[in-house]
matplotlib code that plots the C-alpha trace (Angstrom):
import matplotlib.pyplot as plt

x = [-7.5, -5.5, -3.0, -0.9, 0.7, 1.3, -2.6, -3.0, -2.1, -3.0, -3.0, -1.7, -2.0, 0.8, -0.6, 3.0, 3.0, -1.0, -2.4, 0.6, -0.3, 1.8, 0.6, 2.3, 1.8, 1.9, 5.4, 5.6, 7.5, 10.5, 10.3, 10.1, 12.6, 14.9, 14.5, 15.1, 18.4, 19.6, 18.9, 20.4, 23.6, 23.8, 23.6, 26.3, 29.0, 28.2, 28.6, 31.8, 33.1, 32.0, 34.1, 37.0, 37.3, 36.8, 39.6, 38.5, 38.7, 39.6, 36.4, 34.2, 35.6, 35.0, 31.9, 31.0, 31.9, 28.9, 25.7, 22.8, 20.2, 16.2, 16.6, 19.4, 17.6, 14.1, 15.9, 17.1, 13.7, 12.6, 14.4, 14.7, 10.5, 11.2, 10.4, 13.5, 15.9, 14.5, 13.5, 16.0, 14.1, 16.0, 14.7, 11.2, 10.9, 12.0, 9.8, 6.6, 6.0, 4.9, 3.8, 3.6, 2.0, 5.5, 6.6, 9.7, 10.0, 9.8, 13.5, 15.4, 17.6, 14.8, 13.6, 17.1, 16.3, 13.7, 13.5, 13.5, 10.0, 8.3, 10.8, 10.1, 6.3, 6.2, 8.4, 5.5, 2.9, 4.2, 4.5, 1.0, -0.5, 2.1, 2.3, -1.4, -1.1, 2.9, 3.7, 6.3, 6.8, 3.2, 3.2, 0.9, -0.9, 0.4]
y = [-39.7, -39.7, -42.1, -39.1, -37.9, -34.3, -34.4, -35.1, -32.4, -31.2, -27.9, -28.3, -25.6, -25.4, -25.4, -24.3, -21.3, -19.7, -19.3, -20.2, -23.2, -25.8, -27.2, -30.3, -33.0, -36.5, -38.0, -39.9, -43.3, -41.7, -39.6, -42.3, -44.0, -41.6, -40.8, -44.5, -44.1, -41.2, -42.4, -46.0, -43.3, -41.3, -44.5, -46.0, -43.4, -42.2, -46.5, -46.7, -43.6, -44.8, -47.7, -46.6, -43.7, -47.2, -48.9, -50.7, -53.9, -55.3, -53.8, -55.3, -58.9, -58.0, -57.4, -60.5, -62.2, -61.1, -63.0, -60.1, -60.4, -60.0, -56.8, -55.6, -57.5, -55.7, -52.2, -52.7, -53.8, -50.8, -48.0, -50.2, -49.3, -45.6, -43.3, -41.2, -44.4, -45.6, -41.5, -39.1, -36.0, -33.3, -35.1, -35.4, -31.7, -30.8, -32.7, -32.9, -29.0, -26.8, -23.9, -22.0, -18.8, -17.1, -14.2, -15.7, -17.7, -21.6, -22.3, -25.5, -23.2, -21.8, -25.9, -26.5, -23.1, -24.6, -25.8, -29.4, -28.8, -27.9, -29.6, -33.1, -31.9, -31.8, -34.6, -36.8, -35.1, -35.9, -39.1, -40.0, -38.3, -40.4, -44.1, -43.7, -47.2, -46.9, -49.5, -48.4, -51.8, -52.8, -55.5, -56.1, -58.8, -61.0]
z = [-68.1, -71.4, -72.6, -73.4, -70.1, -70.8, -70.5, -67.2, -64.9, -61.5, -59.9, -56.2, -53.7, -51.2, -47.6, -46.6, -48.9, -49.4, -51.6, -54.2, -56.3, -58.7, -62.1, -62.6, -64.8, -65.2, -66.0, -69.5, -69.7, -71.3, -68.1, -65.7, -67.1, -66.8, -63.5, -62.7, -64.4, -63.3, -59.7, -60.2, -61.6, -58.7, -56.0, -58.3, -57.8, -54.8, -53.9, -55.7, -54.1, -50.5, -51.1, -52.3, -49.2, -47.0, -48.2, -51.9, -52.4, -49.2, -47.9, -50.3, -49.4, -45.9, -46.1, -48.7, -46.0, -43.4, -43.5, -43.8, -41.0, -41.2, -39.9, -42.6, -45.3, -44.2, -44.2, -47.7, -48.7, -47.5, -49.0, -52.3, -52.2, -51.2, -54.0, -53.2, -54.0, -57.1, -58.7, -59.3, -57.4, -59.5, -62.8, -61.6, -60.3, -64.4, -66.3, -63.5, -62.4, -65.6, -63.8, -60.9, -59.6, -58.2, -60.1, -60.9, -63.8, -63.7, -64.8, -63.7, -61.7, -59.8, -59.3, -58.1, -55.2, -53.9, -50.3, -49.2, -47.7, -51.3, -53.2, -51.4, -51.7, -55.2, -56.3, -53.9, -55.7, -59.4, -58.6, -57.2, -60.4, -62.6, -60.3, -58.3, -57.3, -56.3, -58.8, -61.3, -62.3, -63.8, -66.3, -69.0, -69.8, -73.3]

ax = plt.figure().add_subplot(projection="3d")
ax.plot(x, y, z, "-o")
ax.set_aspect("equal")
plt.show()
């Protein structure tokens, strides 16, 4: 392994697709980074937007008011530690695949055609070579 992450790249075959195969590489911080924030972006407005088609501001006191059960608490847990929640998938595709053995060209247009089947194959794959442990949040020792 290197320290620099546009080292470390993996050529994955695509058992849905023989015998085509995907290089894609390791994600740097900048890149991980960015993915968290475009994803925290996205959940943002499409929240705020949800809201306001509800009703606004009334809806929000309405639902300050609710006490949150095990069961709602658990369920936010949960997607707060799904990778398609905390990773913008578009932004990972871009800066994790680097080449591919289609005839057409690797272009983020042709990463934006993709199907949800290889698309959601990939983004996985690019981030168990760039997080093998799952932990996006590792902390160093001081």
């Amino acid at each position: 392994m290197s320290i620099f992450a546009s080292y470390v790249t993996r050529t994955v075959p695509l058992p849905f697709d023989e015998p085509h195969t995907v290089t894609i590489q390791k994600l740097s911080g900048r890149d991980v980074a960015r993915a968290k924030d475009k994803a925290r972006e996205v959940r943002s407005v499409s929240s705020l937007q949800l809201v306001q088609a509800m009703g606004g501001a009334a809806v929000v006191a309405d639902v300050a008011g609710l006490d949150q059960s095990s069961a709602v608490a658990a369920e936010l847990e949960r997607r707060r530690a799904d990778p398609a929640q905390v990773y913008d998938r578009p932004t990972v595709l871009e800066k994790g695949v680097t080449a591919w053995t289609y005839t057409e060209p690797l272009t983020p247009d042709r990463l934006a055609d993709l199907d949800e089947q290889a698309a959601d194959f990939l983004f996985h794959a690019i981030l168990d070579l760039t997080l093998p442990n799952g932990d996006a949040e590792k902390k160093t020792g001081s």
